[in-house]
VMD Tcl script that draws the C-alpha trace (Angstrom):
set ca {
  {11.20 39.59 58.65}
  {9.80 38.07 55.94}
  {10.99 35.10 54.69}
  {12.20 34.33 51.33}
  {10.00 31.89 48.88}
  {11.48 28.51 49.19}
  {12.09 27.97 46.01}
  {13.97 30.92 44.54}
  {17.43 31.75 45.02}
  {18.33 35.16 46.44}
  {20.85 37.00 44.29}
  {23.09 39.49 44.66}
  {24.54 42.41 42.87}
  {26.17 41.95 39.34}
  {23.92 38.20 39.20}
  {20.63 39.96 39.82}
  {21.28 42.66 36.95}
  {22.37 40.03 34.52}
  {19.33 37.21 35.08}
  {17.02 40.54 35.13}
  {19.21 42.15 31.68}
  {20.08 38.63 29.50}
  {19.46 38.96 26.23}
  {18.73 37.09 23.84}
  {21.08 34.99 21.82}
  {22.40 36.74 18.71}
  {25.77 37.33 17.18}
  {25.82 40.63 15.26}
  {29.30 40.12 13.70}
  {28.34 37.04 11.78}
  {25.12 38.66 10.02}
  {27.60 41.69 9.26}
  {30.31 39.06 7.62}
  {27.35 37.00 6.15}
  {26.01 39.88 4.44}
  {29.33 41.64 3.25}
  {30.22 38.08 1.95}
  {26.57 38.33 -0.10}
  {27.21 41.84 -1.32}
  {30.85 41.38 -2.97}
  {29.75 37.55 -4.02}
  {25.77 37.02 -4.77}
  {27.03 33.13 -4.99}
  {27.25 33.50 -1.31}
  {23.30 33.43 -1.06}
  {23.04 30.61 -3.06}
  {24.88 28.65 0.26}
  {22.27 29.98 2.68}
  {19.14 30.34 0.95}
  {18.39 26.36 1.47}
  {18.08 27.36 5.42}
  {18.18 30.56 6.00}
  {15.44 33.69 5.65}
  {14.73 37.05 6.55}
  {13.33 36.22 10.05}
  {16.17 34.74 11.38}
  {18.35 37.99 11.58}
  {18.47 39.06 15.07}
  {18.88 42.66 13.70}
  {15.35 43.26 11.40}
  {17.30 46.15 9.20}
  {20.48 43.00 8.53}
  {17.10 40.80 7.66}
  {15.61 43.29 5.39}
  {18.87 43.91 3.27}
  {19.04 39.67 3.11}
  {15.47 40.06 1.68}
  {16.58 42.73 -0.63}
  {19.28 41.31 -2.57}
  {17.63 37.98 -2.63}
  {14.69 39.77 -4.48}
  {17.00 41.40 -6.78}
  {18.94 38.04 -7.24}
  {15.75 36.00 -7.81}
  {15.16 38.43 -10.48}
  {18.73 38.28 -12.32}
  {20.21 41.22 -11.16}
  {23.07 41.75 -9.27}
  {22.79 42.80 -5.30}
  {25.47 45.03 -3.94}
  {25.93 48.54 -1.91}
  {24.61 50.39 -5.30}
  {21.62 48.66 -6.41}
  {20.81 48.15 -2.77}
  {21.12 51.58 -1.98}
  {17.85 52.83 -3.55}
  {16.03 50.64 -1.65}
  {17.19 51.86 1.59}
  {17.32 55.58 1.26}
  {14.17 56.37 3.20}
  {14.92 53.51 5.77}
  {15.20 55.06 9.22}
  {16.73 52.02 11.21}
  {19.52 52.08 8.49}
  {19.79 55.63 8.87}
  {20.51 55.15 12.50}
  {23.47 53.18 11.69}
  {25.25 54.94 8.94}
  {22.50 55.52 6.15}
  {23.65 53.65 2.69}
  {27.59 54.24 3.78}
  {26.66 51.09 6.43}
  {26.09 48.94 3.28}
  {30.03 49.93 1.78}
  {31.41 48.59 5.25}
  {29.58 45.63 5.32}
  {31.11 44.68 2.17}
  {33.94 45.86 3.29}
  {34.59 43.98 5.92}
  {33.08 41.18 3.84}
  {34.32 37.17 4.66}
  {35.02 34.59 2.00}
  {32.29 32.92 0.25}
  {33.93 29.99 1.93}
  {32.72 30.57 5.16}
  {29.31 31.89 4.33}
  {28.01 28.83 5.14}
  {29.57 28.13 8.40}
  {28.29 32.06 9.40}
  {24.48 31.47 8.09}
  {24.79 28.28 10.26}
  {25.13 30.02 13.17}
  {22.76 32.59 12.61}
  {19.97 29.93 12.12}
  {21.27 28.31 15.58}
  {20.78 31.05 17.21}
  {17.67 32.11 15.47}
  {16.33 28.79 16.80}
  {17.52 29.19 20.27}
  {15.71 32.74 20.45}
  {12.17 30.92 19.07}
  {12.88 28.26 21.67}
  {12.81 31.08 24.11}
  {10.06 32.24 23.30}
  {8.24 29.16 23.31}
  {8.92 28.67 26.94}
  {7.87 32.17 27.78}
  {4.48 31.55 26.49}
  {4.53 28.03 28.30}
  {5.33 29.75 31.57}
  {2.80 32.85 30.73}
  {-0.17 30.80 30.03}
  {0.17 28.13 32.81}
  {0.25 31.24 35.45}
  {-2.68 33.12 33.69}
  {-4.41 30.26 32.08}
  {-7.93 30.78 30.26}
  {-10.60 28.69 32.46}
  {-11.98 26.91 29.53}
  {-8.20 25.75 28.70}
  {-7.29 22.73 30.67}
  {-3.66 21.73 31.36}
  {-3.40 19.03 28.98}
  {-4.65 20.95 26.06}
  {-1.80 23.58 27.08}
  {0.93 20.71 27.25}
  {-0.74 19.75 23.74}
  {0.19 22.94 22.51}
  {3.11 23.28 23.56}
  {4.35 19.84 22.12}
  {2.52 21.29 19.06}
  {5.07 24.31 18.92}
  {8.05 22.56 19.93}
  {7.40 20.12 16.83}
  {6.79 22.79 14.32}
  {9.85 24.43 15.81}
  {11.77 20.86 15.66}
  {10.31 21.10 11.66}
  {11.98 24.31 11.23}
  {15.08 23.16 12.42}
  {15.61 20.00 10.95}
  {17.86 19.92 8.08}
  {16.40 21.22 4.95}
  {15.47 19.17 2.11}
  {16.83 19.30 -0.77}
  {18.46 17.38 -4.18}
  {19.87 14.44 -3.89}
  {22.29 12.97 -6.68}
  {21.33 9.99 -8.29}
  {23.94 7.95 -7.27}
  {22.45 8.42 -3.48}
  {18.91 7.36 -4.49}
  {20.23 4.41 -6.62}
  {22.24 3.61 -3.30}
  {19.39 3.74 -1.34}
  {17.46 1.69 -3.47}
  {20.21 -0.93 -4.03}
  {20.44 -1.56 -0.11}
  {16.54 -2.31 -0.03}
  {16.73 -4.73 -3.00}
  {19.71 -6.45 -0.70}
  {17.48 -6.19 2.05}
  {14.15 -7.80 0.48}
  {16.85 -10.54 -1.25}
  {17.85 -11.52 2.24}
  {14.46 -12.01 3.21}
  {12.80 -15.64 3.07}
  {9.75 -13.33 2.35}
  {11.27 -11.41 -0.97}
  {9.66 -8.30 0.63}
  {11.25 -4.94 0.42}
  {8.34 -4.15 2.87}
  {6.97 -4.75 6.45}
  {5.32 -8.49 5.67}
  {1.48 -9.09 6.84}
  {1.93 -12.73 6.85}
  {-0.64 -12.84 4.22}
  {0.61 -14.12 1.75}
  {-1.68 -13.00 -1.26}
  {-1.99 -9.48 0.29}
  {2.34 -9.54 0.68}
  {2.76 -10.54 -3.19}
  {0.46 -8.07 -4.36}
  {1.49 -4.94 -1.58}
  {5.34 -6.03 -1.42}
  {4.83 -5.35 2.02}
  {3.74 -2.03 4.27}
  {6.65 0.17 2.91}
  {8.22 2.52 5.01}
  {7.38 6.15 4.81}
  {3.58 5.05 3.45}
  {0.61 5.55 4.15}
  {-1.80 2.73 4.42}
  {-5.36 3.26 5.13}
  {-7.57 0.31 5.86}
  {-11.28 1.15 5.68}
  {-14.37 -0.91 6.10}
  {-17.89 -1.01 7.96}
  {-18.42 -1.36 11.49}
  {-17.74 -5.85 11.78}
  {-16.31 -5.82 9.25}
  {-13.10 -6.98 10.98}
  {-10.84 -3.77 10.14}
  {-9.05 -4.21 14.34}
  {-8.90 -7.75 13.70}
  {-6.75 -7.25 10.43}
  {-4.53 -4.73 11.70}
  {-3.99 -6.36 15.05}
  {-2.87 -9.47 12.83}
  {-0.93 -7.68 11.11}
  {0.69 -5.70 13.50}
  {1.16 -8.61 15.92}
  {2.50 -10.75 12.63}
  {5.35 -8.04 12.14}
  {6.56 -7.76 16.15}
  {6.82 -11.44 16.01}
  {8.93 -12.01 13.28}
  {11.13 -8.96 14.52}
  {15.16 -10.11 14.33}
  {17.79 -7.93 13.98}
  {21.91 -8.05 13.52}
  {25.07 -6.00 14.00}
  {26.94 -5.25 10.76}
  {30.67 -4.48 10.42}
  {30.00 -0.90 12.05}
  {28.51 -2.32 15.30}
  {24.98 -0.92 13.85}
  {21.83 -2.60 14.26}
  {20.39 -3.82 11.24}
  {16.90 -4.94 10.91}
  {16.62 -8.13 9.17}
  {13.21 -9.13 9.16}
  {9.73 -7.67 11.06}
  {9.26 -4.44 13.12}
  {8.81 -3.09 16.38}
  {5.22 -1.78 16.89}
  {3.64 1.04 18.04}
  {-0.48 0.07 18.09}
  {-2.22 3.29 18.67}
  {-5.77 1.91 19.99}
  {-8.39 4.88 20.62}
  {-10.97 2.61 20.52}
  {-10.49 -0.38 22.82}
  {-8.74 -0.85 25.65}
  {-4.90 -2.31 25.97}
  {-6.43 -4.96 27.49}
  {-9.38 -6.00 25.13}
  {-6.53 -5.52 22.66}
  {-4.12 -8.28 24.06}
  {-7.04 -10.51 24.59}
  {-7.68 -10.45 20.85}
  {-3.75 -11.12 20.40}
  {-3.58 -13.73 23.18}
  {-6.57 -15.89 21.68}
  {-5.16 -15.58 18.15}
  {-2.55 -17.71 19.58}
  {-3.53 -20.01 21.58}
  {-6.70 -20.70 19.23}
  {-9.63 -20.33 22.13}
  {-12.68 -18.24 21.33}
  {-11.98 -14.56 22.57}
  {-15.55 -14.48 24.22}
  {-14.31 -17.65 26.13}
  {-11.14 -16.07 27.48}
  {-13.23 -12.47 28.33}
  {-15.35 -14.90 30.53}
  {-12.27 -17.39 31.62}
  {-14.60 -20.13 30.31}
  {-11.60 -22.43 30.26}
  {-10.61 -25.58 31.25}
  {-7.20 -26.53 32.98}
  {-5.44 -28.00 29.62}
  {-6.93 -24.32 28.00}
  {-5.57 -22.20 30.59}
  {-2.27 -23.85 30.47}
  {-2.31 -22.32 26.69}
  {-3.14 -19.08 27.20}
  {0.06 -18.65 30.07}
  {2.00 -20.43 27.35}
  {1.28 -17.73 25.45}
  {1.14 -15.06 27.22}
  {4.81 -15.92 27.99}
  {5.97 -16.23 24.54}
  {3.87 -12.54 23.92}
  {5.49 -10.78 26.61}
  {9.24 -11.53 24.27}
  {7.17 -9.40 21.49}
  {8.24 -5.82 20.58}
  {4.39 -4.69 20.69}
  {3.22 -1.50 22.35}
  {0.21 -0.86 23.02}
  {-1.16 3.07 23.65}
  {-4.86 3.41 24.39}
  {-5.14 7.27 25.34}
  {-8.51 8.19 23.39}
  {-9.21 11.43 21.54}
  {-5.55 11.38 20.81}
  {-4.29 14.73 18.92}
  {-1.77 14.76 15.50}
  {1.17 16.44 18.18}
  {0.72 13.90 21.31}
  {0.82 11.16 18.76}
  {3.52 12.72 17.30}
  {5.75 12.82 20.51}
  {4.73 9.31 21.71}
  {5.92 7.99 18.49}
  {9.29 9.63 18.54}
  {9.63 8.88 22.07}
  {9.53 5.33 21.45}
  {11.73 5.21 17.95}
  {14.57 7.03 20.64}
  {13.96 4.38 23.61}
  {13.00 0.85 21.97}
  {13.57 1.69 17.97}
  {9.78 1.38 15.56}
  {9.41 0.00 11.93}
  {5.26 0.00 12.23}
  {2.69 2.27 13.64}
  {-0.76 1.31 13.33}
  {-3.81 3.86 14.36}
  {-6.78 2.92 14.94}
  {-8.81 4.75 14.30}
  {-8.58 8.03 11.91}
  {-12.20 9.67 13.05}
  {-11.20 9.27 16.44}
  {-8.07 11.63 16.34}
  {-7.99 15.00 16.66}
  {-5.67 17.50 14.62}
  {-4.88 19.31 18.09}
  {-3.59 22.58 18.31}
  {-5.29 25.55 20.61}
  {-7.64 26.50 18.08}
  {-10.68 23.77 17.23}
  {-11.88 23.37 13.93}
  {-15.34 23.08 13.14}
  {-15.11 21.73 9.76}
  {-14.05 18.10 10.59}
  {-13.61 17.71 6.46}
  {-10.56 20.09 6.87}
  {-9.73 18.47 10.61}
  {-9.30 15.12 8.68}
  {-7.18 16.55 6.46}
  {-4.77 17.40 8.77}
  {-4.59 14.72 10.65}
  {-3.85 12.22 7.26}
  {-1.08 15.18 6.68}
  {0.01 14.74 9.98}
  {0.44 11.03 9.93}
  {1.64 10.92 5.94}
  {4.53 13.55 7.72}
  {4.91 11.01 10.80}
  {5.56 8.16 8.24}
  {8.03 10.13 6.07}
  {10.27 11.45 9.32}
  {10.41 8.36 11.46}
  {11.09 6.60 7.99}
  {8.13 3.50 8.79}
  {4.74 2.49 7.72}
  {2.03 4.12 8.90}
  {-1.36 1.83 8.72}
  {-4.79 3.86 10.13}
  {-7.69 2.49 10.15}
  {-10.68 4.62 8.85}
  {-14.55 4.23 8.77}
  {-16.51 4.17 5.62}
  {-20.43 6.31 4.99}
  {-23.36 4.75 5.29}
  {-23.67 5.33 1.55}
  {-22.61 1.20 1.23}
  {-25.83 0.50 3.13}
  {-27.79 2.20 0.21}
  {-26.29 -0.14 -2.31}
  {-27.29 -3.48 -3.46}
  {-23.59 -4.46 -4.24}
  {-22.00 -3.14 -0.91}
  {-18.56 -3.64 -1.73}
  {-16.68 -0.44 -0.90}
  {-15.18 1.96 -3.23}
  {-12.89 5.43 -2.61}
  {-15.47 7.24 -2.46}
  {-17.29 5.28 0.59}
  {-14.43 6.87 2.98}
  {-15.71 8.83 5.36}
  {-14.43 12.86 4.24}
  {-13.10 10.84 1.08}
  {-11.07 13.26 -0.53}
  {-8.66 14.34 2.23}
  {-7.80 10.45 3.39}
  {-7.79 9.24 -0.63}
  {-5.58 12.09 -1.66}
  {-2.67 11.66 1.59}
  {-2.95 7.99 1.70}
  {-0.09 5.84 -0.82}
  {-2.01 2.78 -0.72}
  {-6.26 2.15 0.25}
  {-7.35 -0.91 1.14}
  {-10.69 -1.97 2.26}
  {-11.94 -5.14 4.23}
  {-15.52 -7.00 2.93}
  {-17.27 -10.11 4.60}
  {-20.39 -10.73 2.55}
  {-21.68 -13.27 5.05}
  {-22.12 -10.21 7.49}
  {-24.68 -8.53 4.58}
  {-26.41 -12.36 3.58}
  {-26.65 -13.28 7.97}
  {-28.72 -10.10 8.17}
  {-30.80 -11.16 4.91}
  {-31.84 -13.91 5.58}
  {-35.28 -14.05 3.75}
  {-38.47 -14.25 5.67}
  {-41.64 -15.74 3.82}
  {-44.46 -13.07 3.05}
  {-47.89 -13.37 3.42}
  {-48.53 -13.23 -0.50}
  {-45.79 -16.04 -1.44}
  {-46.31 -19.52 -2.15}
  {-44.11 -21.94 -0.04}
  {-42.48 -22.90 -3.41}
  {-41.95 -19.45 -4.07}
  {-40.25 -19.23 -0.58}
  {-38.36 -22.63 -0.46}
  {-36.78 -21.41 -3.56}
  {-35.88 -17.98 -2.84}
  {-34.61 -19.33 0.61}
  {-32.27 -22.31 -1.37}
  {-30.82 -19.74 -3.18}
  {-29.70 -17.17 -0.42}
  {-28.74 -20.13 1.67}
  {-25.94 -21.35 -1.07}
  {-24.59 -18.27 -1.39}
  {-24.76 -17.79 1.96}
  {-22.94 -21.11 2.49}
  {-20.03 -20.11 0.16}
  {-19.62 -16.92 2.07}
  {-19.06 -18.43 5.69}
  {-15.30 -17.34 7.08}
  {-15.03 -15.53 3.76}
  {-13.32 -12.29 3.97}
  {-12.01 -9.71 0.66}
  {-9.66 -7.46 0.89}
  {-9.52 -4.93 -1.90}
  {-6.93 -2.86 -2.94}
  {-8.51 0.03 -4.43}
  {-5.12 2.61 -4.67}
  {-1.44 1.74 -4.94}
  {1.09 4.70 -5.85}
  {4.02 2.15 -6.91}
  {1.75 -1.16 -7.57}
  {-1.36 -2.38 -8.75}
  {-4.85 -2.91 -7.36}
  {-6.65 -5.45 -7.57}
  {-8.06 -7.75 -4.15}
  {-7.50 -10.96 -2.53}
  {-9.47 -13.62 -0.47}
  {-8.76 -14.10 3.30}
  {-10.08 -17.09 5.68}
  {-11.37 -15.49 8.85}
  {-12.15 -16.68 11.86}
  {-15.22 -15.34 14.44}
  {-13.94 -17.36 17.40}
  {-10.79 -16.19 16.96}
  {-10.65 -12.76 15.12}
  {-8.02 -14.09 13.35}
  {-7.78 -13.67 9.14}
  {-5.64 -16.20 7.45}
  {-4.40 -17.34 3.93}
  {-7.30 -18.98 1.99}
  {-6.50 -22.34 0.50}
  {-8.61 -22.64 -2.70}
  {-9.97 -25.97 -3.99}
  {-7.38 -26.43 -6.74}
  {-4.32 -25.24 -4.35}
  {-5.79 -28.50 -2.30}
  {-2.93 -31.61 -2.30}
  {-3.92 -34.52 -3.93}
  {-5.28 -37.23 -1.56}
  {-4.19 -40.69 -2.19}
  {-6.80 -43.71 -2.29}
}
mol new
graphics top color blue
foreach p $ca { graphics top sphere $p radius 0.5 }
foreach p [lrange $ca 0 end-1] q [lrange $ca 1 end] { graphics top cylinder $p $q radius 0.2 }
display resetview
């Protein structure tokens, strides 16, 4: 006898015809009622049309008379069983059903325009439902006959991929809102930034030039941060990042809600290094010992005693860390919704762009157009989980050409795609790095006075540049540009407000 497979259930009779015969979820009666409600009242579309389409008709001949008379109202004239009835002469699936008469008894039996929204509702539900379906049957299909050049996690990839654009579809539609929402809105972020010691309607950097002229990382932005390689471009984000999870606080207001009062939670997306190069960066930021020094555990006893003191304070931090590489648009995507559901998230930092990939089954060979969709990817991410979204981005080696290598928009690397999604661009610029590489060298032709000179000269400038860091703001949607000076420190990767000479306190004598 052979024996059953262990793990499927035997069934019987009625059972087996009705897992073998289920179809797929529909209701019939409510497109009929939705439809006779259209044909006697065309104001009836104007309640579904926001939502609801052709394709989601279970029956295609109930989807093409939805298309029909929202043609004919798009166009001013009115839809109903006469001036429908042309169009549907010569249409055999309607013929099948009653010919011309079937569009009389659908508005016949038509519902009140009340409840035409509650019916196209329901059709979308189920419309979704049936796509869901269908999702899973190609999940199941191509994990038992997969292609050998498609490895599992590219399949799970694409599947997240179609579950998302499926979530898309059925999220609530967009739409107007009235003034008096948006003023609302706005009102309860003044409140919010009022509140603040910082003023900020934003996500502060703890920087204080770069806060006054940003306002903050603002949710639903997009903030790219570009530079050359050393530039520091990590070591600013992670300060920033780390400077938002630290000040994180929150409250309960009369509703028992959570309120954010100050700082974010973090999600730190880091394709590049590791989680644990990462926290050493964080971890030497605040105890103050040189990075190298702690990768080498170079320390003495009074040193180490620092770095558990802050390792302890770090691990009370709402920083996560996610260091998958060659991460795609959709497995960001579900790693960053995953967390808003479990922990909450007001900051997601990415580091970096030209290390993503758009993901998807199909690759694209023109990374100019891959780039693009992964900025429209994350500009999307930042608008739906409602939070800043800061990615880091590499710049040509155009600068290198230059004498004045101070970065402009169109340095970034596939320029137009990242300028055009991002809200605000903002690059990073350490001159010393340029002058420590120039140092001159005397030539066989020059005079030591020639040289000495020369060599005075670049080692001034050179002197003024030392810890010296620019960040420029080269595009702002809602402010202005313009840059500002940071103090950075090598040992420490750590950028810091710059105290100019004339901001200097007065020293008794």
């Amino acid at each position: 006898m052979e024996t059953p497979h262990p793990h499927l259930t035997p069934i019987d009779g009625d059972k087996a015809d009705d897992a073998l015969y289920r179809e797929a979820p529909h209701n019939v009666e409510a497109e009929q009622a939705l439809l006779g409600a259209v044909l006697v009242n065309n104001e009836a579309l104007n309640r579904v049309v926001g939502f609801l389409d052709e394709t989601h008709f279970y029956e295609p001949v109930h989807g093409r008379i939805f298309a029909a008379a929202q043609a004919l109202t798009e166009r001013g004239q009115i839809a109903n069983p006469v001036t429908l009835k042309t169009y549907f002469e010569a249409d055999g699936a309607l013929t099948e059903i009653g010919g011309a008469q079937y569009l009389g008894r659908l508005a016949g039996a038509a519902i009140t325009i009340i409840n035409a929204e509650h019916y196209g509702r329901t059709i979308f539900d189920l419309a979704m439902r049936r796509a869901l379906i269908e999702v899973g049957e190609a999940m199941v299909n191509t994990a038992y006959d997969s292609p050998y050049d498609l490895p599992a996690d590219a399949q799970i990839e694409d599947a997240e991929h179609r579950l998302f654009r499926l979530a898309e579809d059925g999220s609530p539609e967009g739409g107007f809102k009235s003034l008096e929402q948006s003023l609302t809105e706005a009102v309860r972020m003044m409140e919010a930034a009022y509140k603040r010691d910082s003023g900020l309607t934003g996500v502060a950097t703890d920087l204080r030039d770069l806060d006054e002229l940003l306002g903050g990382l603002h949710a639903s932005d997009l903030v790219i941060l570009a530079g050359r390689p050393s530039m520091g471009k990590t070591a600013l984000a992670t300060n920033i990042a780390f400077a938002a999870a630290r000040r994180y606080c929150e409250e309960s207001d009369e509703n028992d809600e959570t309120q954010v009062i100050d700082g974010a939670k973090v999600a730190f997306f880091s394709l590049e290094m590791s989680a644990e190069q990462l926290a050493t960066r964080i971890v030497s930021e605040v105890s103050g010992i040189d990075s190298e020094r702690l990768r080498r555990g170079k320390m003495n006893k009074d040193e180490f005693l620092r770095v558990v003191s802050a390792a302890q304070e770090l691990s009370r931090v709402p920083f996560f860390i996610d260091d998958t590489p060659a991460l795609s648009i959709p497995a960001l995507r579900t790693r960053a919704r995953r967390l808003k559901r479990t922990h909450g998230l007001g900051l997601i930092v990415v580091d970096y762009l030209q290390l993503m990939r758009a993901g998807g089954a199909t690759r694209i060979e023109n990374r100019v157009q891959e780039i693009s969709e992964i900025t429209q990817g994350l500009k999307a991410l930042a608008k739906e989980l409602n939070v800043p979204v800061l990615a880091l981005s590499q710049l040509s080696r155009a600068v290198e050409q230059r004498d004045n290598k101070r970065p402009q928009l169109a340095d970034l690397r596939e320029s137009g795609a990242i300028e055009q999604d991002a809200d605000v661009v903002m690059f990073v610029y350490r001159e010393e790095y340029y002058l420590r590489r120039d140092e001159p060298q005397q030539r066989l032709e020059e005079s030591g006075d020639h040289f000495a000179e020369r060599y005075t000269q670049w080692k001034e400038k050179f002197e003024t540049s030392v810890n010296l860091a620019e960040v420029i703001v080269a595009k702002q949607r809602h402010g202005p540009v313009g840059h500002v000076n940071l103090r950075f420190e090598h040992q420490t990767t750590k950028f810091d407000d710059l105290v100019e000479d004339d901001h200097l306190p007065d020293v008794p004598f």
